[in-house]
C-alpha positions in Angstrom: 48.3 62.7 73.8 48.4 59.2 73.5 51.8 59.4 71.0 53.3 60.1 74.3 53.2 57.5 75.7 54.7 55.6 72.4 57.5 58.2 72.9 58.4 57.3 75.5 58.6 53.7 75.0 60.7 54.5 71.9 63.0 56.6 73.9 63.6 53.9 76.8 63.7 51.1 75.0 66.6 52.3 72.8 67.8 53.3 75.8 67.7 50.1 77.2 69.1 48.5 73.9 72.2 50.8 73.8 73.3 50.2 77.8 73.0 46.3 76.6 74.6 46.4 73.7 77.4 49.1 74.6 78.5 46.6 77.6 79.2 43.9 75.1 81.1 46.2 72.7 83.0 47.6 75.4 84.1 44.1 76.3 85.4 43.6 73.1 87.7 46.6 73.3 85.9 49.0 71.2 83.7 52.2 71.6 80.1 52.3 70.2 81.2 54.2 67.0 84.6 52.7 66.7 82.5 49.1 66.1 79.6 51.1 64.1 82.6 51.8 61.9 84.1 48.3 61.5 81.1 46.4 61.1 80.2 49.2 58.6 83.7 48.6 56.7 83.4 44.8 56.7 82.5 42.8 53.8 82.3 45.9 51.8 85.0 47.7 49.2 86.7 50.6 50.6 84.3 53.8 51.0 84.6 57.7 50.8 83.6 59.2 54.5 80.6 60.7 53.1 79.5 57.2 52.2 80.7 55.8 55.6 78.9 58.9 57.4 75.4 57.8 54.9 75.3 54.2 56.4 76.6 54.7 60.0 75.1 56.6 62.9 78.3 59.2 63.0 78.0 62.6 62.8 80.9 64.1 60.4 82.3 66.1 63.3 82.8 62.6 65.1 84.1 60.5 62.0 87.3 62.2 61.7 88.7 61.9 65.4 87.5 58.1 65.4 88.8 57.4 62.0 92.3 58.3 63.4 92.0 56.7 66.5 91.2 53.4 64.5 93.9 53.8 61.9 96.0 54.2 65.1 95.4 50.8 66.3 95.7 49.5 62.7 92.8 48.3 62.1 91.7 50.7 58.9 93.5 52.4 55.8 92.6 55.5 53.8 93.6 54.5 50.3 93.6 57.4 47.1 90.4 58.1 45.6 90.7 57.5 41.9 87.9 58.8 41.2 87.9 61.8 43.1 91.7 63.1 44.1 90.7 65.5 46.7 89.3 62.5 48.6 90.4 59.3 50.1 88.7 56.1 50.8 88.4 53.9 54.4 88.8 50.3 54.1 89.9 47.8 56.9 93.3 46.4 56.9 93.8 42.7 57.4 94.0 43.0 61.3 90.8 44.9 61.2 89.0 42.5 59.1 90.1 39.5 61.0 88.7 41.8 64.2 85.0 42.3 62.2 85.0 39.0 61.4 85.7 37.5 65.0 83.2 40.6 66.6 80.4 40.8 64.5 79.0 36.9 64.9 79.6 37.6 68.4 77.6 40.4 68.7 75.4 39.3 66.4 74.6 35.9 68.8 75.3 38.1 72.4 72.0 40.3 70.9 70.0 37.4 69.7 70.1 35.9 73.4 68.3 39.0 74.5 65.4 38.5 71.5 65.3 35.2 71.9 62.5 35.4 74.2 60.0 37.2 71.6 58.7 35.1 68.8 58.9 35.2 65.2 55.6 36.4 65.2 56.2 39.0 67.8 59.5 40.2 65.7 57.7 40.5 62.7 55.1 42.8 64.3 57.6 45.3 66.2 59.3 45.7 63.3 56.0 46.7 61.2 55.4 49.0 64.1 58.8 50.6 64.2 58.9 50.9 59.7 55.3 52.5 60.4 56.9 55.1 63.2 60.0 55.5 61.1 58.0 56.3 58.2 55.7 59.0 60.0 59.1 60.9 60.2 60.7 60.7 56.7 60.9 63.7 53.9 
């Protein structure tokens, strides 16, 4: 019963990571997924939903209510699919890139202040730990 124990310590200290990291995103104007989206979108070419849906954490029944509440503030675009007509693609508009571009460094830096107190070494080893645990779970 042991695994408990590492359960548990999983479960709080995402926990703990999301409260600290949703207060900064809030203060930046955005919801958790709303900024899951953007920083998702930026850098990258234009992407089908299904994609967007592979590499966020957004269920499909979310992604469809938050995409229009971001294309509402202008800060994405569904373009034509030429590849596939019957589907459209998400890309940011300029306002929304000059937003991921401004919030993502600052995010980047308002987490590292947290995990600045472990060491390289320390990083390195909860990270093995966490790929191990991750890979316990995969099909």
């Amino acid at each position: 019963m042991s695994h408990l124990a590492l359960v548990k310590e999983l479960v709080q200290g995402y926990q703990a990571f999301e409260a600290y990291s949703a207060e900064h995103i809030k203060g930046l104007g955005l919801t958790m997924t709303q900024f899951d989206i953007v920083v998702t979108l930026g850098n990258q070419p234009p992407m089908t939903c299904k994609e967007l849906g592979d590499k966020t954490l957004v269920s499909k029944g979310t992604m469809t209510g938050v995409l229009e509440r971001l294309e509402a503030k202008g800060l994405i675009k569904k373009y034509v699919n030429v590849e596939d007509g019957r589907s459209y693609k998400i890309g940011l508009t300029k306002v929304g890139d000059k937003l991921f571009k401004k919030i993502f460094p600052e995010h980047v830096e308002y987490l590292a202040k947290a995990m600045n107190s472990l060491s390289k070494k320390e990083l390195d080893q909860a990270v093995a730990v966490l790929r191990s645990v991750k890979a316990l779970f995969k099909k």
